[in-house]
C-alpha positions as CSV (number, residue, x, y, z in Angstrom):
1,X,0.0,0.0,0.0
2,X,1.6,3.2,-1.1
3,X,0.9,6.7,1.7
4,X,0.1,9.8,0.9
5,X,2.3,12.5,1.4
6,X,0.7,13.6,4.2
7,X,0.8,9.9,5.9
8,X,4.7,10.2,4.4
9,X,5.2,13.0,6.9
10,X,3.1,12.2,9.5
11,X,5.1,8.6,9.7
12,X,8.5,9.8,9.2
13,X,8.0,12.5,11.9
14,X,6.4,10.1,14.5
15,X,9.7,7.4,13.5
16,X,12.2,10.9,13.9
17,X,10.4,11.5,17.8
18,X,10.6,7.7,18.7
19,X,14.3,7.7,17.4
20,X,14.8,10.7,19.8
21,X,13.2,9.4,22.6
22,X,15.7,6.2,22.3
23,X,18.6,9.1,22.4
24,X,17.3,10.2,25.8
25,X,15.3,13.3,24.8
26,X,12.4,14.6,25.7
27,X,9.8,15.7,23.3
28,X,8.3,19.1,24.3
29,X,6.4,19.7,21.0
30,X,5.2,18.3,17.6
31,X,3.6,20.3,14.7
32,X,4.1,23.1,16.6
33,X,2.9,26.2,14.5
34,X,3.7,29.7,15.1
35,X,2.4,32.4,12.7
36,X,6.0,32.2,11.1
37,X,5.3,28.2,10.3
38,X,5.2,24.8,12.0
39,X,8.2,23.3,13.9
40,X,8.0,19.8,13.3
41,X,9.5,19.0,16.4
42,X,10.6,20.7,19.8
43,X,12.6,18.7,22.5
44,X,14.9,18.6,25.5
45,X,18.9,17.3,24.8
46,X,19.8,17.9,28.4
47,X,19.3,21.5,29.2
48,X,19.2,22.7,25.7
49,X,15.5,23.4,24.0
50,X,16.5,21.7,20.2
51,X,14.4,22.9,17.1
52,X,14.5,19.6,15.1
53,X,13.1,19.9,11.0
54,X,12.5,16.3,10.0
55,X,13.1,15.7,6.0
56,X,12.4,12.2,4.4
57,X,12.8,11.4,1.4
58,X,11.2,7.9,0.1
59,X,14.4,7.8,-3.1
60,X,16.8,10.2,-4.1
61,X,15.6,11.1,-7.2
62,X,15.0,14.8,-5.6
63,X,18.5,14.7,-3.6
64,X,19.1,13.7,0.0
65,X,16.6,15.3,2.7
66,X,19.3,17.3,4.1
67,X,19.5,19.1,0.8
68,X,16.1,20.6,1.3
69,X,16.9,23.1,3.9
70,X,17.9,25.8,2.1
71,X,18.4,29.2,3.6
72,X,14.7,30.0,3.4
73,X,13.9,27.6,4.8
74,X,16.4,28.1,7.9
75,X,15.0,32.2,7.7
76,X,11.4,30.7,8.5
77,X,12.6,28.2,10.9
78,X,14.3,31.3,12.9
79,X,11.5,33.0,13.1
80,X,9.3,30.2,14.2
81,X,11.7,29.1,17.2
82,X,11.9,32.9,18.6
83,X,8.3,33.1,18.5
84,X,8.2,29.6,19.8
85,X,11.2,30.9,22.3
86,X,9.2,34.4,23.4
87,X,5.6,33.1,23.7
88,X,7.2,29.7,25.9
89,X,9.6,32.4,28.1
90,X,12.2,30.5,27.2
91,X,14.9,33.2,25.6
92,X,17.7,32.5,28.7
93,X,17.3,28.9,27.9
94,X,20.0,27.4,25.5
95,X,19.1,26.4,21.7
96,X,19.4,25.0,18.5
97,X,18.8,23.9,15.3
98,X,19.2,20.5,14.2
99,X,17.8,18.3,11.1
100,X,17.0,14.4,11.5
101,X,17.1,13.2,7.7
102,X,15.3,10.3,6.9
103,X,16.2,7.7,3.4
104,X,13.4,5.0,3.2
105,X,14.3,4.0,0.0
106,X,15.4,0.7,1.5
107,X,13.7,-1.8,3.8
108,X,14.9,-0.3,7.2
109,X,15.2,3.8,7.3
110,X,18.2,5.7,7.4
111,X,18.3,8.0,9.6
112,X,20.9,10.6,10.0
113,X,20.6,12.9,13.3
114,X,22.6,16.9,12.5
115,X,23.4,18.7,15.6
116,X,23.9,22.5,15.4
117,X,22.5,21.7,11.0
118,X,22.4,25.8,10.9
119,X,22.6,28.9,12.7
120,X,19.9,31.6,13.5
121,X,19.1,33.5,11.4
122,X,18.3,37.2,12.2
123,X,14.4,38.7,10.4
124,X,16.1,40.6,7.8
125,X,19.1,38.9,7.4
């Protein structure tokens, strides 16, 4: 049985919050959306609040899922997490960005955790 995209995402980002639960993390957040966008996932590493994007891919015909954040993409994602960050009270508290890419193109998923994928990105900049 072949999913929909929207199954796609909604089983790759439910496989990326199991895999980070198994790392020791909490999960604070899923699909959380801010007027900036949705964060697909918000969690605890420790003391540090991560903003995680999770990109699957089911082939690489379209390139690796790590490919698709380009710098919009990071703009939007900065603005999200300081909303997320102001609205929370959480600006003392340490963050950052990482990207949990997904390959199911073969019978068990690949999946490739980046720490620290980008930095913030300031509105504007």
């Amino acid at each position: 049985m072949t999913l929909t995209q929207h199954e796609f995402g909604r089983d790759s980002e439910a496989l990326a919050a199991a895999y980070l639960k198994q790392c020791g993390w909490r999960i604070v957040a899923t699909n959380q959306r801010t007027p900036f966008g949705e964060i697909d996932i918000i969690a605890r590493d420790g003391k540090t609040l991560v903003f995680v994007e999770v990109k699957a891919r089911r082939s690489r015909r379209y390139g690796s899922p790590k490919a698709a954040i380009t710098v919009g993409k990071q703009r939007k994602l900065s603005l999200a997490a300081l909303h997320y960050l102001k609205s929370s009270r959480n600006l003392n508290r340490p963050a950052r960005f990482d990207v949990l890419a997904l390959g199911k193109s073969q019978a068990e998923p690949q999946i490739e955790l980046i720490k620290n994928a980008f930095d913030f990105i300031q509105p504007g900049g």
